[in-house]
N, C-alpha and C positions, 0 to 999 in steps of 0.2 A: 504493500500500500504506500511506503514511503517513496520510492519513485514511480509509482502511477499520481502521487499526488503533484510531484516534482513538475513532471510532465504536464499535468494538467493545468498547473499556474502557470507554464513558460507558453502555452500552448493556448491561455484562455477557454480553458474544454470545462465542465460543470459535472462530477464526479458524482453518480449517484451507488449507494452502495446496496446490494441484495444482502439480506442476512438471515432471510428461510430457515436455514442450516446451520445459523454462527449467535445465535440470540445469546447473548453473556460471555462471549469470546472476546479476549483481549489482546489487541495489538500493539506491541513496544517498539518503537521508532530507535533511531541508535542515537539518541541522548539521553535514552532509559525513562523518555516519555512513555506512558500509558494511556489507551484509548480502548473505550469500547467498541466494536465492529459496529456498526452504525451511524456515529458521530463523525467520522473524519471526512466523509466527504459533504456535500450541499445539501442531501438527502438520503438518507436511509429506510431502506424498505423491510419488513417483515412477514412472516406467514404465522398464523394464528391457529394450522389446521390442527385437528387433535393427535396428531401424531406429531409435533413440531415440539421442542423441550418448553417451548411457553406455547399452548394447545388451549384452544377454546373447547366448547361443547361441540360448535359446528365449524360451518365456513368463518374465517377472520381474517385482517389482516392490519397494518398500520404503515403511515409514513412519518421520519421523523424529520424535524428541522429545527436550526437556531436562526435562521430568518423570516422575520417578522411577512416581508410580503410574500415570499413562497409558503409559509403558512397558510397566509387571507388566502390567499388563491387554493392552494389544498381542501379548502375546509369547504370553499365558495363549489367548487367543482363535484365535492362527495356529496353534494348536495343541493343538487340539481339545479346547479348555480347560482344558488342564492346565498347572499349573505344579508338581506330582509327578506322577509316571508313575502312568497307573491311577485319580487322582482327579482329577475333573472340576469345578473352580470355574465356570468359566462353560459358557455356551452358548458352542462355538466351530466351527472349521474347520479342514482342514487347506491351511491355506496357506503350508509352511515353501518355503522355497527352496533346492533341492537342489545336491549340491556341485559338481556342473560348472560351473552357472549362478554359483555363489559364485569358479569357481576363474576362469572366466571375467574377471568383475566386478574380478576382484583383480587383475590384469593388466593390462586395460584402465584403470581408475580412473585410474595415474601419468600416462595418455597425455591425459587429459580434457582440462586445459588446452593444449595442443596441438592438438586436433583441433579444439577451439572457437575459437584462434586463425589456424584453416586456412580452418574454415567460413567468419571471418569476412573473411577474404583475398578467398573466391572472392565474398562477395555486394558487399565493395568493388569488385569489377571488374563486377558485373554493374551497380551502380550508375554508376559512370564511364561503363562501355560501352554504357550504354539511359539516358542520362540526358536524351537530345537527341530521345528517341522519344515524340512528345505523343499517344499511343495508346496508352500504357499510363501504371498508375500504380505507381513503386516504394515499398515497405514503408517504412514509416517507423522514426525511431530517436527514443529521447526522450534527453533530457538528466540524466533521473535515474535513469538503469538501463544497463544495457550488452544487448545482444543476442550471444547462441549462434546465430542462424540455421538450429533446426533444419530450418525450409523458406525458401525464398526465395518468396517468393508477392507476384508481380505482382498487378495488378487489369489487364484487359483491357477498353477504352473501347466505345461504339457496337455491344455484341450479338455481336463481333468475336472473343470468347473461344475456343466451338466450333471454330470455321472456324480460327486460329491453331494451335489442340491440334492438329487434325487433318494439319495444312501441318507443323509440328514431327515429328509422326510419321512420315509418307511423306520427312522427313530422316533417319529411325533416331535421332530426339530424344525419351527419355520425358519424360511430364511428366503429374502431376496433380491433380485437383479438392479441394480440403480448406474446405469441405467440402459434397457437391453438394446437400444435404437441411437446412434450419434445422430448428431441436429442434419450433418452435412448429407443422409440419405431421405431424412425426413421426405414426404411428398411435399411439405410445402416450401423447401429449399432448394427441389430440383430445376428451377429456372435458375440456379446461378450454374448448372453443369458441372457438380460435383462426382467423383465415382467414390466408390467405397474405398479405393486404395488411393486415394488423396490424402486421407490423414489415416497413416496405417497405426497410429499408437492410440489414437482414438480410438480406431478399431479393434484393435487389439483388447484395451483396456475392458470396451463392451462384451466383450467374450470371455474376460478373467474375471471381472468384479462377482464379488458374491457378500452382501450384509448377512452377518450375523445377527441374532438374537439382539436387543439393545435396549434398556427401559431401564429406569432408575430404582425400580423395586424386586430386582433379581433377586433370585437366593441361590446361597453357595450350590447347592444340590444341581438348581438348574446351570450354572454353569459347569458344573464338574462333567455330568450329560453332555451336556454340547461337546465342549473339549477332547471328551473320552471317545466321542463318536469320529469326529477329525481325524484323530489319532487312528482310531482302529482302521477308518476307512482307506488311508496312507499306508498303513502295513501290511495292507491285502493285495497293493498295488505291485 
């Protein structure tokens, strides 16, 4: 982030940040600043769905900002362009977020760092405990960010990926593909004349990824399961 931000100020470009998947993730610039994933750029975005480490009831989401007029306008637009009742400054939508989802959210919010300290429990042990497995490959962690773990996502070696899901399953182990389609085959990307071996690590990647099990209220038991089935399913290979 610190030189996509670099770039962005020499460049006049307006940084908006997705954070779906990084809600309470923190990023350290190399003056040993700290920033939460959302704050560094103009605007930061979120996802509220109930599988997201901060999960509504239903559908949800949020944008954040420290400017006052991309506020007004935010708030003018999720609602139906008004900012008085009846007059419509902008073209807008109704995208307010209703109060269960809100009373939800407010509840949940105090538990956040917790949960993301729970997550990050169970993917230390899944590291410790598949760390000696040279058939798969574990997520990586950088040194100037911390990780939430909202999936733990192995890469699975030698084509091996399938054939593993499916041996996890016939355990009563879920687990799934994120994400099994790159953007560049999508049908609605094929007017820029992509092929699949355009971006061959893309590709690749779509073929190895496999999440594991991942939720902040594991118990030892279920992960000993999982790990032991991993394991067994690589010794038989």
């Amino acid at each position: 982030m610190e030189n996509i931000m670099k770039l962005a100020r020499e460049r006049g470009i307006y940084v908006i940040e997705d954070t779906a998947q990084a809600t309470g993730t923190e990023y350290i610039f190399s003056d040993g600043t700290r920033k939460k994933a959302g704050t560094i750029g103009i605007i930061g975005t979120t996802s509220f769905f109930p599988s997201k480490n901060l999960g509504c009831y239903g559908d949800g989401g949020a944008l954040f900002t420290s400017d006052e007029a991309i506020a007004g306008k935010i708030r003018s637009i999720a609602n139906h362009g008004m900012k008085v009742k009846y007059h419509h400054d902008d073209i807008g939508i109704n995208s307010r977020l209703d109060t269960i989802q809100a009373a939800v959210l407010n509840v949940k919010l105090k538990y956040l760092d917790r949960f993301n300290a729970a997550r990050k429990s169970v993917a230390d042990f899944y590291d410790k405990a598949l760390a000696g497995c040279n058939s798969i490959i574990l997520p990586e962690r950088s040194s100037f960010s911390s990780h939430i773990f909202h999936q733990y996502t192995i890469r699975v070696k030698n084509g091996k990926r399938d054939e593993l899901r499916k041996f996890l399953d016939s355990a009563g182990i879920p687990s799934m593909i994120y994400y099994p389609v790159p953007l560049h085959v999508q049908d609605a990307y094929r007017y820029l004349g992509y092929g699949e071996n355009d971006f061959p690590v893309t590709s690749l990647l779509c073929k190895e990824v496999l999440s594991l099990p991942m939720h902040p209220d594991m118990e030892q038991e279920q992960l000993d399961h999982i790990v032991l089935n991993i394991l067994k399913f690589f010794l038989k290979q």
